[in-house]
C-alpha positions in Angstrom: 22.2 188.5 54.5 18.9 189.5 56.6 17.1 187.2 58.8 13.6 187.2 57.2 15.0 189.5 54.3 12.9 187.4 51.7 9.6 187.3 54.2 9.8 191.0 54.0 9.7 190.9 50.5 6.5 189.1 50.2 4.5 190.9 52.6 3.7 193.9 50.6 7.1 195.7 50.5 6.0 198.7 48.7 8.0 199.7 45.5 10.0 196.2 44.8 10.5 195.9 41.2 9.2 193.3 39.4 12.6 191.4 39.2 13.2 191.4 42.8 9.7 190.3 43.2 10.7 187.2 41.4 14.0 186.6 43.2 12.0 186.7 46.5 9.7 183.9 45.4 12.6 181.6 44.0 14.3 182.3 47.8 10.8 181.4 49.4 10.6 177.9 47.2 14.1 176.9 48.1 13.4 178.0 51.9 16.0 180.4 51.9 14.9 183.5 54.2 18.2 185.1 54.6 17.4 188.0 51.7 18.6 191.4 51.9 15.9 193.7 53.6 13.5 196.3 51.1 15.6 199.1 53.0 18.5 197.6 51.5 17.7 196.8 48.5 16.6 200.5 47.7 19.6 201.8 48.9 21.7 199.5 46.9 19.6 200.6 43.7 20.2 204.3 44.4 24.2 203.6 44.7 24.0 201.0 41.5 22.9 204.4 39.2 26.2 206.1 39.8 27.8 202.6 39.0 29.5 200.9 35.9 31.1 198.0 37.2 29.4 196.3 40.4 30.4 193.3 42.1 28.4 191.4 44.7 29.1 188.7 47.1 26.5 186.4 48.7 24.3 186.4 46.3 21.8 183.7 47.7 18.8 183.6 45.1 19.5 187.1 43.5 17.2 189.6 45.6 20.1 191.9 46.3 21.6 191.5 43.1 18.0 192.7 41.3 17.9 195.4 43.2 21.4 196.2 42.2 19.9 195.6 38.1 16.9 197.8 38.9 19.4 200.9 39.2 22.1 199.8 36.6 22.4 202.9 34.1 23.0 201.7 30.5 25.9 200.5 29.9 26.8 199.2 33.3 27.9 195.5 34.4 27.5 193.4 37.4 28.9 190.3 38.6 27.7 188.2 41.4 29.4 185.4 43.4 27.2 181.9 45.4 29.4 179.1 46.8 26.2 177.6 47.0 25.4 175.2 43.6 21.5 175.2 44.2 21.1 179.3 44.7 23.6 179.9 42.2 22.0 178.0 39.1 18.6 179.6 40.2 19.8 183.3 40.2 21.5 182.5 37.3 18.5 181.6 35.9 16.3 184.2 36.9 19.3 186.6 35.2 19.7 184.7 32.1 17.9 187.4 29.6 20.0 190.1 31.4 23.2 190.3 29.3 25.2 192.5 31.9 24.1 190.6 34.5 26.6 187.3 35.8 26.1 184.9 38.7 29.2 182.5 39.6 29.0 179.5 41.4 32.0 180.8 43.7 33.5 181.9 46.8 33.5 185.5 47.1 37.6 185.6 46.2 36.5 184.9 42.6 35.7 188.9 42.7 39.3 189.4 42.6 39.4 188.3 39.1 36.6 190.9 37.9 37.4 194.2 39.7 37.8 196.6 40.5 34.8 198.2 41.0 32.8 201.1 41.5 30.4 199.7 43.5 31.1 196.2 46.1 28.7 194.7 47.7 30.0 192.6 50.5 27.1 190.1 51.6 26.6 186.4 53.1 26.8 185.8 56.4 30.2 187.9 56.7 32.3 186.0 54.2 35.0 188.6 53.3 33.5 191.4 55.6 35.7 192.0 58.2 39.6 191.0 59.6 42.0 190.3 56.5 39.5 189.6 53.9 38.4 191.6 51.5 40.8 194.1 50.6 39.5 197.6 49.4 42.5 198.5 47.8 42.6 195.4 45.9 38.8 195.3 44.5 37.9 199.0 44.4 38.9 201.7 41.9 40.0 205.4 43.8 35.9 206.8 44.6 34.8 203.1 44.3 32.3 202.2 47.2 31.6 199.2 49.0 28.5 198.7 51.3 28.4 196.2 54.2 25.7 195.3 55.6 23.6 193.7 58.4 24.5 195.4 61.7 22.5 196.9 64.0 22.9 200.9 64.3 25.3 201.8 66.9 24.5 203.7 69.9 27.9 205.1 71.3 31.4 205.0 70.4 33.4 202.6 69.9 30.1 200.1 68.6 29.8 197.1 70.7 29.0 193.5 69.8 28.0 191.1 72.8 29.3 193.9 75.2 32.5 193.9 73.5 33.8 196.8 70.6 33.0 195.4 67.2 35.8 194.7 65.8 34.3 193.6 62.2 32.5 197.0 62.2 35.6 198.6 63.5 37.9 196.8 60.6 36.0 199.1 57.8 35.2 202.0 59.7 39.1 202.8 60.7 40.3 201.5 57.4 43.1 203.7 56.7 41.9 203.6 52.6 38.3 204.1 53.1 36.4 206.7 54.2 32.9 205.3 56.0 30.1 205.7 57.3 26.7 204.2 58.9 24.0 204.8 57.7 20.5 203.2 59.9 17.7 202.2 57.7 15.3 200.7 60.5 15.7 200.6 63.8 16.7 197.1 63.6 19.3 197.9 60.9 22.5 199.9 59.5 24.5 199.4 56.8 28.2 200.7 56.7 28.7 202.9 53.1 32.6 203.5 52.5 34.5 204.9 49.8 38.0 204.5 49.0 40.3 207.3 48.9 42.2 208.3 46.2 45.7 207.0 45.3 48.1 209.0 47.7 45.4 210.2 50.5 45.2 207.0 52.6 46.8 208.0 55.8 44.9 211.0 55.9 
């Protein structure tokens, strides 16, 4: 999630599907700012067209997850995962002509259940981004990717956090089944893109 990612939405974003559009006004009448960034969402609809199954967690009022539908090739599925009741029924809602498209009222373990995936998402204020949580291996096919987002881009090795090496940043980029890397999209912001290895080449 993005402080101010649904503000940015509203202010003349550019090239914001209609969809996302939508999404970004239900988060603005349920005062919920914490949208993914425009810079995100494009990326996340570039990676979505190489996609057939997507999972996403976080989905707060479905901004990220529209983007995600705006690049979904035919044939392509995508399930998303709120623990909050109120966001969930409204991005369920604002999905509920789009067939391929699911929103769960959940906490983001529910994924386990509908992977693997091609493409995983990992959103929400860091719930199943970084120590023992989510588990790559678990919730990605071999070539799958996962994008986490919402750092700021690094200036030296290792990253810091507070003064101190991130360690959430560091869990995905030293994952011994991934290989990753970040990617800045504003000054302000990087995302980390990582794909998993295939079976046998994980402590390469």
């Amino acid at each position: 999630m993005s402080l101010n990612g649904t503000r940015a939405h509203l202010l003349g974003a550019g090239d914001v599907p209609p969809l996302v559009e939508a999404a970004a006004h239900t988060a603005d009448r349920l005062g919920f700012p914490y949208s993914c960034r425009p810079e995100q969402g494009r990326l996340l609809r570039t990676l979505a067209a190489g996609a057939r199954r997507i999972g996403e967690t976080g989905t707060g009022c479905g901004v990220g997850l529209a983007w995600l539908a705006a690049g979904m090739p035919a044939g392509a599925t995508a399930i998303s995962v709120e623990r909050d009741p109120a966001r969930a029924a409204a991005a369920a809602g604002l999905f509920a002509e789009q067939a391929r498209v699911t929103v769960e009222c959940a906490d983001w373990t529910a994924l386990a259940g509908h992977g693997p995936f091609d493409l995983l998402v990992l959103d929400g204020g860091g719930q199943g981004k970084g120590g023992e949580a989510a588990d790559p291996v678990r919730l990605l096919r071999p070539g799958g990717v996962v994008v986490i987002d919402d750092f700021t881009p690094a200036e030296g090795w290792p990253p810091l956090h507070d003064g101190q090496p991130d360690e959430a940043r560091l869990h995905w980029l030293e994952h011994p089944a991934l290989r990753c890397v970040e990617l800045p999209l504003a000054p302000d912001l990087a995302v980390l893109v990582c794909t998993r290895r295939a079976d046998g080449d994980d402590k390469g």
